[in-house]
Structures are given as C-alpha cells and as structure tokens.
PDB file as gemmi writes it, atoms N, CA and C in Angstrom:
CRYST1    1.000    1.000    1.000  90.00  90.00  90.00 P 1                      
ATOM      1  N   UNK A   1      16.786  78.646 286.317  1.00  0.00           N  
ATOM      2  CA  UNK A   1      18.132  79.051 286.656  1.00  0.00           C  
ATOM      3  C   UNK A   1      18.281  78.998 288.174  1.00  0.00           C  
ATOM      4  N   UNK A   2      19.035  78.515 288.707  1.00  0.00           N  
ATOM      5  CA  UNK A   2      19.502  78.588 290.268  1.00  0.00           C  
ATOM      6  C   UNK A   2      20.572  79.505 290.249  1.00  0.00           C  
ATOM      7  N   UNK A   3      20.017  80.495 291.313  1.00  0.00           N  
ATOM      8  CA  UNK A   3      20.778  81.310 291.929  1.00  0.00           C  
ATOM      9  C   UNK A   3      21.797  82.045 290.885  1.00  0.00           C  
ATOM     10  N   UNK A   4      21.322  82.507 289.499  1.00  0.00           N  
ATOM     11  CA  UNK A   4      22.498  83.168 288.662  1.00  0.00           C  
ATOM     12  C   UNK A   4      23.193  82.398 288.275  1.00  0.00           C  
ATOM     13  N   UNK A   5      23.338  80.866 288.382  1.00  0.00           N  
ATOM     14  CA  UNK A   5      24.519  80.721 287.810  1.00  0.00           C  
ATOM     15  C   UNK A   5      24.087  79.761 286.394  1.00  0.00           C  
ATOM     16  N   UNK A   6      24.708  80.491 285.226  1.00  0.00           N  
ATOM     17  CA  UNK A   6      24.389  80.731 284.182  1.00  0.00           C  
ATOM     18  C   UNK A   6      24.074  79.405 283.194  1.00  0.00           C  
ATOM     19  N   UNK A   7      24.711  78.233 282.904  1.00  0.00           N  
ATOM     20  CA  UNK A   7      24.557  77.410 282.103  1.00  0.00           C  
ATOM     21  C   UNK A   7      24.538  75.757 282.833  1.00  0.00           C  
ATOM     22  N   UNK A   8      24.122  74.401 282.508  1.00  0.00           N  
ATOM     23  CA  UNK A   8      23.817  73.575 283.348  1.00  0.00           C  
ATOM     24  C   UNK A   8      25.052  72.838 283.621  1.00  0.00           C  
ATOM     25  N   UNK A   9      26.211  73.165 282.516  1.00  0.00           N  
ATOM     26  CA  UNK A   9      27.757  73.105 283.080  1.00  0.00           C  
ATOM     27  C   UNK A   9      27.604  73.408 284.369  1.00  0.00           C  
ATOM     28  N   UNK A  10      27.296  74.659 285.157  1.00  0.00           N  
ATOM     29  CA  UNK A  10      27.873  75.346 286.178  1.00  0.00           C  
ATOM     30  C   UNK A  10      27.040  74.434 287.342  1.00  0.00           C  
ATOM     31  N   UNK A  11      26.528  73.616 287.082  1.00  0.00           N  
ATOM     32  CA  UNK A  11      25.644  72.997 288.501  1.00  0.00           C  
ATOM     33  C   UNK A  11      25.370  71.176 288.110  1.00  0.00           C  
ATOM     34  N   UNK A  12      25.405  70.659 286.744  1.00  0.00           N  
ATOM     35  CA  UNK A  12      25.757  69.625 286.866  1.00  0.00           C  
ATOM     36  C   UNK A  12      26.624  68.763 287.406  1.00  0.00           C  
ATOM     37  N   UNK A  13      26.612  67.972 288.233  1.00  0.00           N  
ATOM     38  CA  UNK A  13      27.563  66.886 288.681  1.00  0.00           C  
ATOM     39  C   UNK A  13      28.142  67.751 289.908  1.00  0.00           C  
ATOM     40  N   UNK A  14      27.691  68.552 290.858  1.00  0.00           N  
ATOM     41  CA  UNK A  14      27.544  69.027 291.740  1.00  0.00           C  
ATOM     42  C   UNK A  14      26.476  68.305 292.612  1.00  0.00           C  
ATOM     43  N   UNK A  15      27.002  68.909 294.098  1.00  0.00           N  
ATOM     44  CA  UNK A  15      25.616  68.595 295.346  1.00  0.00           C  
ATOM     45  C   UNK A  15      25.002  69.821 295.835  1.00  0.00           C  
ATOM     46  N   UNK A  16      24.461  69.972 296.517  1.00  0.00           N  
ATOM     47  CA  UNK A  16      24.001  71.016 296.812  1.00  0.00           C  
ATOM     48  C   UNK A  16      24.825  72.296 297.401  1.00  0.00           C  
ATOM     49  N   UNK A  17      25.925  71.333 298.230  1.00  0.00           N  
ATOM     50  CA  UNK A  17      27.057  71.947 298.624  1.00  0.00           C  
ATOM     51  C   UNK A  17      27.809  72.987 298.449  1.00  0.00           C  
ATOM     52  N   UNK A  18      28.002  72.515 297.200  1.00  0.00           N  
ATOM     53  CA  UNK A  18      28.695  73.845 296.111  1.00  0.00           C  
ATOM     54  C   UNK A  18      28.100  75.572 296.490  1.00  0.00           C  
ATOM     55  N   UNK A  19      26.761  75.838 296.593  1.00  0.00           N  
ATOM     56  CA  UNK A  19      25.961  76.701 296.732  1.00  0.00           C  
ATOM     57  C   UNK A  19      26.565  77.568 298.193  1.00  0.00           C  
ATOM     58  N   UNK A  20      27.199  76.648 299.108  1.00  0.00           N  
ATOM     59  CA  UNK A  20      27.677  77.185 300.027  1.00  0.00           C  
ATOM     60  C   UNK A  20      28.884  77.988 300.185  1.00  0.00           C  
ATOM     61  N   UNK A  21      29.718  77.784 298.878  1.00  0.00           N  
ATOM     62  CA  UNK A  21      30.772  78.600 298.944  1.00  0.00           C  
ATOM     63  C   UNK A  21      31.640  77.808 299.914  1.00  0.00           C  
ATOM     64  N   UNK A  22      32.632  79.236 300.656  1.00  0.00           N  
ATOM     65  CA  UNK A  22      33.538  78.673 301.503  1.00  0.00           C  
ATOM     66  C   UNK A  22      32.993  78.743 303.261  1.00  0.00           C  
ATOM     67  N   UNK A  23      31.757  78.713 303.482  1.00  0.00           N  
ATOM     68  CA  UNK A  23      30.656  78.725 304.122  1.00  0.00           C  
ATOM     69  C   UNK A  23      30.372  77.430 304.918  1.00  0.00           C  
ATOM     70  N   UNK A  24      31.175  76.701 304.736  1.00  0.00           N  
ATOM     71  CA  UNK A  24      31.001  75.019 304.941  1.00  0.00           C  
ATOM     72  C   UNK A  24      30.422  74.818 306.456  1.00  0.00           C  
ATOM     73  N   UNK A  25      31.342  75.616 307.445  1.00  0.00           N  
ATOM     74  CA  UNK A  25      30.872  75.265 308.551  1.00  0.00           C  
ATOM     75  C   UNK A  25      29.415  75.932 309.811  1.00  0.00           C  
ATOM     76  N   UNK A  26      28.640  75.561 309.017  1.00  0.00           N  
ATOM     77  CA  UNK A  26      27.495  76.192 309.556  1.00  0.00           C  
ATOM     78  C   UNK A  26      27.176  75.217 310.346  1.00  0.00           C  
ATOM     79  N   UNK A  27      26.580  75.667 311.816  1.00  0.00           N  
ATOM     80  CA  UNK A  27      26.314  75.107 312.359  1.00  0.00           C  
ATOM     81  C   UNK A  27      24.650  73.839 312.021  1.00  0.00           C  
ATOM     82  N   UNK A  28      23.644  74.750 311.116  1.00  0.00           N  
ATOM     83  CA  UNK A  28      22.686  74.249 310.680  1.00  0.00           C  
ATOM     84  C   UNK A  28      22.363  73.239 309.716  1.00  0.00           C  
ATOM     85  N   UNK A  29      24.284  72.931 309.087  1.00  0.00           N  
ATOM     86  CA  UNK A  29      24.242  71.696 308.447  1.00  0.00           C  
ATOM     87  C   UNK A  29      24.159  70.818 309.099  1.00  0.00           C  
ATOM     88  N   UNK A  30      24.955  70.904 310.324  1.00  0.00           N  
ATOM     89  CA  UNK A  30      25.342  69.947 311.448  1.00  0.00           C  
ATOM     90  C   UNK A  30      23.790  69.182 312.045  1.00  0.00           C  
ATOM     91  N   UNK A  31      22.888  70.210 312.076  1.00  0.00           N  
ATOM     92  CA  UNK A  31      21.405  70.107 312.439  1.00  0.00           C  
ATOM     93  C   UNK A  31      20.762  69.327 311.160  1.00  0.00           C  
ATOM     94  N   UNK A  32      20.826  69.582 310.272  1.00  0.00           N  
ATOM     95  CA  UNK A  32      20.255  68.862 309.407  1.00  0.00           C  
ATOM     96  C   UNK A  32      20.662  67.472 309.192  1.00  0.00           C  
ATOM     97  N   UNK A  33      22.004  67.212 309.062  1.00  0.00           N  
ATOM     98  CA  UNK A  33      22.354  65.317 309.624  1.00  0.00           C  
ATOM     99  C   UNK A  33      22.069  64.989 310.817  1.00  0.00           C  
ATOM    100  N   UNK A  34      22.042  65.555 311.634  1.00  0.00           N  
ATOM    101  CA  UNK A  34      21.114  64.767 313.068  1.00  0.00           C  
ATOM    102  C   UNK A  34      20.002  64.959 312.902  1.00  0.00           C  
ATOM    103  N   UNK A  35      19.370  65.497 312.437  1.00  0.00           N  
ATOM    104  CA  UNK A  35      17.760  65.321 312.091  1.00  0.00           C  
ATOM    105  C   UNK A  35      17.853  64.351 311.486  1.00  0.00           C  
ATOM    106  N   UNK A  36      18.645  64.192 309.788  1.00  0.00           N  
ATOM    107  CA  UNK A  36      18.152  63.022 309.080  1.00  0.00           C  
ATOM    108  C   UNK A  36      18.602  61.338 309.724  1.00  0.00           C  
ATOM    109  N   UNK A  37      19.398  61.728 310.666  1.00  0.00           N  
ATOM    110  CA  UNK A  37      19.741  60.737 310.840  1.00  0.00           C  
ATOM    111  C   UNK A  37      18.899  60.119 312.086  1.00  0.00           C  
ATOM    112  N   UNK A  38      18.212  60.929 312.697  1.00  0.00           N  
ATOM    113  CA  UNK A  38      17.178  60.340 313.795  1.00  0.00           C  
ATOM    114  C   UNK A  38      16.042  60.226 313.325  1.00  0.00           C  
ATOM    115  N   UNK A  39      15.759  60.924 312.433  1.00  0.00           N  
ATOM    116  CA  UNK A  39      14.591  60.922 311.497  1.00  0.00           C  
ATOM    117  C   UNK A  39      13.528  62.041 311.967  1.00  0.00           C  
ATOM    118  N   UNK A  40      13.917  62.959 312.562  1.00  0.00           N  
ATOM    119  CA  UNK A  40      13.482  64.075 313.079  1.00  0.00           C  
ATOM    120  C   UNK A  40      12.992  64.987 312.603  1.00  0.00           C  
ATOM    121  N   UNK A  41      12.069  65.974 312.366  1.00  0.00           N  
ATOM    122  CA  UNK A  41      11.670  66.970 311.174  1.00  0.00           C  
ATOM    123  C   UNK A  41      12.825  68.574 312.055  1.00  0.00           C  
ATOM    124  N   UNK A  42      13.019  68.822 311.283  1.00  0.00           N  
ATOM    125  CA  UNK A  42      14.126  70.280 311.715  1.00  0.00           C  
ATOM    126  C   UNK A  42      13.763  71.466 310.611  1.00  0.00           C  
ATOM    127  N   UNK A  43      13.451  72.399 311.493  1.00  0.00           N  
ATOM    128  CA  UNK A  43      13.550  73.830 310.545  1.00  0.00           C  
ATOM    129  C   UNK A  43      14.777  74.530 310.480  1.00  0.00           C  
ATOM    130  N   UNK A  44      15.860  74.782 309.603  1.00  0.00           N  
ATOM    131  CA  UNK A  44      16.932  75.654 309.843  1.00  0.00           C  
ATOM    132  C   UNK A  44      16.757  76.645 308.697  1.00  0.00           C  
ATOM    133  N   UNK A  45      17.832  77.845 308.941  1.00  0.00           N  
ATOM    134  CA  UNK A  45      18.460  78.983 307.504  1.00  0.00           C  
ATOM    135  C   UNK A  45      19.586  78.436 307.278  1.00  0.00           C  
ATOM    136  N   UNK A  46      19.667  77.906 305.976  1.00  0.00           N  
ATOM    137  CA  UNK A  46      21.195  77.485 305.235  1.00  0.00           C  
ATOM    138  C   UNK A  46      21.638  78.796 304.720  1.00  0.00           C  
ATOM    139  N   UNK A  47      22.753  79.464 304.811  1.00  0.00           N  
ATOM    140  CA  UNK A  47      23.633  80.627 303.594  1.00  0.00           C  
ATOM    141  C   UNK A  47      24.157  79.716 302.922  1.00  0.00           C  
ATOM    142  N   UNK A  48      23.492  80.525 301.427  1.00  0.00           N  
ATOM    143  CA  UNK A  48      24.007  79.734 300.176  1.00  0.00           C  
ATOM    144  C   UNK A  48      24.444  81.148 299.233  1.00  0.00           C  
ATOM    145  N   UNK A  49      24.956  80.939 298.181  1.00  0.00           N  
ATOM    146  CA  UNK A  49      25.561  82.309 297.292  1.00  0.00           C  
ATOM    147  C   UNK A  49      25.550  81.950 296.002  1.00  0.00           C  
ATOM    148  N   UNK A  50      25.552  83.297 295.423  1.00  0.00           N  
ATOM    149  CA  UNK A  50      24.990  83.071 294.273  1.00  0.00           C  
ATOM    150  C   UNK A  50      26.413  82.863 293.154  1.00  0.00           C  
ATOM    151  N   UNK A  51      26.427  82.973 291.971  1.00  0.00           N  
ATOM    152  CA  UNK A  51      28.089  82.970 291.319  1.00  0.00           C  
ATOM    153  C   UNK A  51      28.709  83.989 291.836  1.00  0.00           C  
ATOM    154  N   UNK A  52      28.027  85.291 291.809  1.00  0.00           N  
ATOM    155  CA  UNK A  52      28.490  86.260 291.720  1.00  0.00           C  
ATOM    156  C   UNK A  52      29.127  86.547 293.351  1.00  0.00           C  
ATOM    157  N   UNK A  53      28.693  85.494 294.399  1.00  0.00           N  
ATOM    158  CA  UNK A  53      28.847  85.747 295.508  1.00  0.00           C  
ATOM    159  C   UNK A  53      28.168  86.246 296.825  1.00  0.00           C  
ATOM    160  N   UNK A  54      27.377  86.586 295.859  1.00  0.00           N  
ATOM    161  CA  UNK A  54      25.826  87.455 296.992  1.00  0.00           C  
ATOM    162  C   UNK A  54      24.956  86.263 297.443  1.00  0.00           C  
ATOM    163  N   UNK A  55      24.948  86.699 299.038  1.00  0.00           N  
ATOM    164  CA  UNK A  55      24.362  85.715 299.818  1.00  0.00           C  
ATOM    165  C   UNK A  55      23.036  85.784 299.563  1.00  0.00           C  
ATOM    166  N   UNK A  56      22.178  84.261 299.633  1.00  0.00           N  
ATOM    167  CA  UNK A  56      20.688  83.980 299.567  1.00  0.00           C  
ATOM    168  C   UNK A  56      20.199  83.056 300.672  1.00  0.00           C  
ATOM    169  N   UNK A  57      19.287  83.101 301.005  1.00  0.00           N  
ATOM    170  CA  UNK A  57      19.053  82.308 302.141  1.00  0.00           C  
ATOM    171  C   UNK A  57      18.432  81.070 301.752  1.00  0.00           C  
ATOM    172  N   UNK A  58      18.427  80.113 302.405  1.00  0.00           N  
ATOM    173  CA  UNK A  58      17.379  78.875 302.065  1.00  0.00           C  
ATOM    174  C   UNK A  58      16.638  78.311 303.534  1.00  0.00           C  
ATOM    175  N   UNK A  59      15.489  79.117 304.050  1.00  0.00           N  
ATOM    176  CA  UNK A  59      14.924  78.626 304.989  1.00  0.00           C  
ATOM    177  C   UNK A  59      13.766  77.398 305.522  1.00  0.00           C  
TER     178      UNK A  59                                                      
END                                                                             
C-alpha cells in the first residue's frame, strides 16, 4: 500500500506527482531536474501526503 491510499484504482495511471498534493512548487523538485538533467547525484526532502492529507517525507 502507498501512503494509505486504499485500492490500485487510487494510484494507477498516475506519476509520482500526484503524492504531492497541491505542494507542486517545491523548490527540491526543481533540484531534482537539474540533477537529472546534468547527470548529477542530488540528495533532497520531497513533501508528499497521504489520502487522508497527512504529510510524509521522502528523503
């Protein structure tokens, strides 16, 4: 199960994205496409949430 949310309806045909809520503009996404795109190794904390809304981290 990821993060509570309940059946594979709720996360099929999704990206990872979704997980972020209305959270979109983090600066550490921004870090993670310039890493992939230089090919760089990068450590960041993504906020991601669960259905219910409660924040989880992904470090």
């Amino acid at each position: 199960m990821v993060s509570h949310w309940q059946t594979q309806q709720d996360i099929i045909g999704h990206n990872c994205r979704f997980l972020q809520g209305v959270d979109l503009e983090q600066e550490a996404r921004y870090q993670v496409t310039e890493a992939i795109k230089d090919r760089k190794p990068i450590e960041v904390t993504l906020r991601n949430y669960r259905k219910d809304g409660e924040l989880f981290l992904i470090v």
